[in-house]
C-alpha positions as CSV (number, residue, x, y, z in Angstrom):
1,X,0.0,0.0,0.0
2,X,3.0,2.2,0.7
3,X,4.4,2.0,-2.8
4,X,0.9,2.3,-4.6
5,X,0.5,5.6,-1.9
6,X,3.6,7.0,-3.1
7,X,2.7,6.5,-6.5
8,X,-0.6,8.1,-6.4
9,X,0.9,11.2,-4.7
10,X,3.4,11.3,-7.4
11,X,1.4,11.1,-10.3
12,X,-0.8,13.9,-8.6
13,X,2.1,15.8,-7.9
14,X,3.1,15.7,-11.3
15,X,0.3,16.4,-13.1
16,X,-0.4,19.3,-10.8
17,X,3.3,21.1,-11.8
18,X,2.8,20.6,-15.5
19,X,-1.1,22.3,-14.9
20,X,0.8,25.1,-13.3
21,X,3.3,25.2,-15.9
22,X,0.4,25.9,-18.6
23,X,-1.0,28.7,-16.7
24,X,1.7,30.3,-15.6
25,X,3.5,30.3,-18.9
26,X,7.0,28.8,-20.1
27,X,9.9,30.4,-19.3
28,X,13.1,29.4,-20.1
29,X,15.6,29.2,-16.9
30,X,17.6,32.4,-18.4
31,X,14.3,34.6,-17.8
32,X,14.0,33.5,-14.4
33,X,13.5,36.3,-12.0
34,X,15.3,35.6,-8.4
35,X,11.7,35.6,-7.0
36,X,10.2,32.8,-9.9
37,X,13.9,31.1,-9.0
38,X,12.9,30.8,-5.6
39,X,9.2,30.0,-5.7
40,X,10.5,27.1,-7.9
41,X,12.8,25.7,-4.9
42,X,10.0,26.3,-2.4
43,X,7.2,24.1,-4.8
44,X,9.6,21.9,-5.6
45,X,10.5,20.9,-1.6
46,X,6.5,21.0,-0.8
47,X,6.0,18.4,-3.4
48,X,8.9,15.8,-2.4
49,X,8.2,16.5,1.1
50,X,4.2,15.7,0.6
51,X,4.6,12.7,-1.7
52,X,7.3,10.7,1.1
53,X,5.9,11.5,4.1
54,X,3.4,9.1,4.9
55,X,1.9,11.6,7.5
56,X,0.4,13.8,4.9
57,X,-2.7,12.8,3.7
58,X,-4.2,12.9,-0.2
59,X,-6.2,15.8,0.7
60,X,-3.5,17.7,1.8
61,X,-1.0,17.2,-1.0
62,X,-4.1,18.3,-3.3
63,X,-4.4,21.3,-1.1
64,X,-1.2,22.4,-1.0
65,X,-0.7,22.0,-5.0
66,X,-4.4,24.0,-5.4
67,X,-3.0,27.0,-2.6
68,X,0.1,27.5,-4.4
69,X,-1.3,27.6,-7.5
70,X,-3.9,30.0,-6.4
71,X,-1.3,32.1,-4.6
72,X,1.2,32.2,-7.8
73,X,-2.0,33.2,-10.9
74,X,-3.0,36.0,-7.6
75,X,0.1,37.0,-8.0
76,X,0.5,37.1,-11.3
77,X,-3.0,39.2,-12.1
78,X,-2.4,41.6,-9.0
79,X,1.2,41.8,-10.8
80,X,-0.7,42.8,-14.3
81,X,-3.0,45.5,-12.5
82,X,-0.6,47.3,-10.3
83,X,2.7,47.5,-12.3
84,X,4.4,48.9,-9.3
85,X,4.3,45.4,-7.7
86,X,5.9,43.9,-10.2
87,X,8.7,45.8,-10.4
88,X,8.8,45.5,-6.2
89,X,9.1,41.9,-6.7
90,X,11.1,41.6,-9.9
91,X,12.8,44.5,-10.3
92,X,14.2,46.2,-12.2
93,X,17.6,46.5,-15.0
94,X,19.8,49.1,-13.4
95,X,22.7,50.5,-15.9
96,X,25.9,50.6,-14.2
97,X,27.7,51.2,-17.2
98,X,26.8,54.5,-18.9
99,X,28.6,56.4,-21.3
100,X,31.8,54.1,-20.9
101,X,31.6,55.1,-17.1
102,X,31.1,53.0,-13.8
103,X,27.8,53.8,-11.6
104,X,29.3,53.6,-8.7
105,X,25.8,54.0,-7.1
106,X,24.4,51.1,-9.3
107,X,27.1,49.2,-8.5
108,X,26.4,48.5,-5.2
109,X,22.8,48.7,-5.4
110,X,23.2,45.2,-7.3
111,X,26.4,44.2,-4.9
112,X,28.4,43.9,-8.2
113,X,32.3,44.4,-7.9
114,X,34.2,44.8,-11.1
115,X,35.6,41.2,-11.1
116,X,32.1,40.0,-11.5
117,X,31.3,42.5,-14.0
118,X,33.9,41.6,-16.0
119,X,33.0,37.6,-16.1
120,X,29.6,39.3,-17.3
121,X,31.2,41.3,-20.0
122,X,33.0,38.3,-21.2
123,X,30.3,36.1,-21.7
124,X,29.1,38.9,-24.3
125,X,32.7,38.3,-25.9
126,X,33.7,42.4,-24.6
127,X,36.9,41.8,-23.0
128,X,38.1,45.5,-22.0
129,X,35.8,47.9,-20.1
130,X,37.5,50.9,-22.8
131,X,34.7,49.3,-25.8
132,X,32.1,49.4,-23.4
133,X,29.4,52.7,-24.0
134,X,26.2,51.1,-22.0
135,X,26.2,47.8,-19.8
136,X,22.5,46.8,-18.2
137,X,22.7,44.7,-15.2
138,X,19.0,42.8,-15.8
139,X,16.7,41.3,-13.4
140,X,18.1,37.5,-14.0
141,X,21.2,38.8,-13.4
142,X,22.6,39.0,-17.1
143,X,24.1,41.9,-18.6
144,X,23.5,43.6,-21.3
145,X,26.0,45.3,-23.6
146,X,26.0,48.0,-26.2
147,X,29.5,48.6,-27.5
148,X,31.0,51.5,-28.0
149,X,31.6,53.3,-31.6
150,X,34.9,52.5,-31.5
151,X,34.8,49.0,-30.8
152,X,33.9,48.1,-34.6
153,X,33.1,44.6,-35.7
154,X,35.4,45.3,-39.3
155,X,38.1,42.8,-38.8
156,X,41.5,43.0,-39.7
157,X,40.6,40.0,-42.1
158,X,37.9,42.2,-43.6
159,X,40.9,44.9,-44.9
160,X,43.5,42.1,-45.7
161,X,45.7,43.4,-42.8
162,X,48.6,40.8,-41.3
163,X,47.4,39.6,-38.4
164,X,48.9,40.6,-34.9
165,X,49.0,39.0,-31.3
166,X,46.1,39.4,-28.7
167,X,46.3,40.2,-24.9
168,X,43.8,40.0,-22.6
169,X,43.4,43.1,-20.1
170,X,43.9,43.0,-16.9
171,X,42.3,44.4,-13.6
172,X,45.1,46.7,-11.7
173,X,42.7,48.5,-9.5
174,X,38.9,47.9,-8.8
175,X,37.5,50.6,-5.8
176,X,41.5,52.3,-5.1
177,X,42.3,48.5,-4.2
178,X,45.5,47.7,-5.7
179,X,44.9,44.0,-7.4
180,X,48.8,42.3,-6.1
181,X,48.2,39.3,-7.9
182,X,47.4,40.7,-11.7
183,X,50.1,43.2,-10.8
184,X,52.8,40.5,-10.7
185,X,51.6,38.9,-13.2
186,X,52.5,41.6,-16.1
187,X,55.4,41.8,-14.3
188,X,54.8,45.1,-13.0
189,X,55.2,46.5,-9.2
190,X,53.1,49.1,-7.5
191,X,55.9,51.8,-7.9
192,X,55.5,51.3,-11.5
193,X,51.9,51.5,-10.9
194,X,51.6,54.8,-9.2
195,X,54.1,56.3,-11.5
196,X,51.6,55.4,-14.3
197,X,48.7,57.1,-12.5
198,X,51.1,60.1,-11.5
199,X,51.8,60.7,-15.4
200,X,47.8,60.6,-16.1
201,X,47.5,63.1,-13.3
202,X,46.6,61.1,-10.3
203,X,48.3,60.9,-7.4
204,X,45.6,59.1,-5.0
205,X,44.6,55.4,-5.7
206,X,41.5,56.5,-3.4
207,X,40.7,58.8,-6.7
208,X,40.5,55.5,-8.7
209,X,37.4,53.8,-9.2
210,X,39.3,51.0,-11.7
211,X,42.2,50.6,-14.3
212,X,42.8,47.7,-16.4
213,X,45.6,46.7,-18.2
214,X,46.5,45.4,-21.7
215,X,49.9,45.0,-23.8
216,X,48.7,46.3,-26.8
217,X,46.4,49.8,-25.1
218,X,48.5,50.5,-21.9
219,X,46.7,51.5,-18.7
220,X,43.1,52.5,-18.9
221,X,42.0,54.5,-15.6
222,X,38.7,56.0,-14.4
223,X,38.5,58.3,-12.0
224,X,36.1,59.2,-8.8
């Protein structure tokens, strides 16, 4: 009776989910909000916990399936009437790029520092902040990139030019924290640092919000 129990409860289960599924809409795991990411976790222990527990009746797994799902379309109309709500729960895409500048402010609004912003920037294949004219943190925590004029897609291919070696840039300073380890590995020290800044006119590191390093562009610093 135990296994046939189970296997009622499971079958329920299921075709409860894939009822919700078709009213709620598809989305594809990328579109995920943290607040759908979450609800999914929450459903997804209420279900296992209902179906193997022999404590918990039929009725109640059939409750609990009908609540939720009353509690998510609510949601989801209340959501559609007061757009205000949505964007509470949701959120909403902050630039923290603009105009080839960091928000500082949007920054940590989304608790973003620039080594995570720049594992976002190259997953959209932008490998130096200097190409960079608007970046838009979203609300599934992707972000989006529109290049900068000069960042042009002609390739040296395109004009029959030799081709030359790559370099990826490097993080130097993030916040007027002095990055020790990408430092030493360009083979650089911070005296050779500062007197980098001190030739661009800066003579704090507190003035820098982040510079970045390449071979082939030199040091790229923006200031408070």
């Amino acid at each position: 009776m135990d296994y046939t129990y189970i296997a009622v409860k499971l079958v329920t289960a299921f075709v409860g989910l894939w009822i919700m599924t078709k009213l709620l809409g598809k989305k594809e795991i990328s579109q995920l909000t943290p607040f759908d990411f979450i609800s999914s976790l929450m459903l997804s222990e209420l279900v296992g916990n209902t179906i193997y527990d022999r404590e918990v009746r039929y009725g109640e797994l059939l409750f609990a399936l009908a609540l939720w799902m009353v509690l998510s379309l609510a949601l989801e109309k209340v959501a559609e009437i007061f757009p205000q709500l949505a964007t509470t729960l949701s959120g909403r895409p902050d630039i923290i790029i603009r105009d080839g500048k960091i928000d500082e402010k949007a920054m940590k609004r989304n608790n973003l520092d620039m080594h995570q912003v720049g594992m976002l920037l190259r997953e959209q294949e932008v490998f130096s902040l200097r190409d960079v004219a608007y970046a838009i943190f979203e609300t599934n925590g992707n972000l989006s990139v529109l290049k900068s004029s000069a960042a042009e897609n002609i390739t040296r291919k395109d004009l029959k030019l030799p081709e030359e070696p790559v370099y990826l840039s490097r993080i130097l300073i993030d916040k007027g924290f002095v990055e020790k380890d990408e430092l030493h590995a360009i083979g650089r020290d911070e005296a050779w640092l500062l007197g980098e800044l001190q030739a661009q006119g800066i003579t704090r590191l507190a003035d820098v919000v982040y510079a970045e390093w390449s071979e082939d562009s030199g040091l790229y610093v923006q200031r408070r």
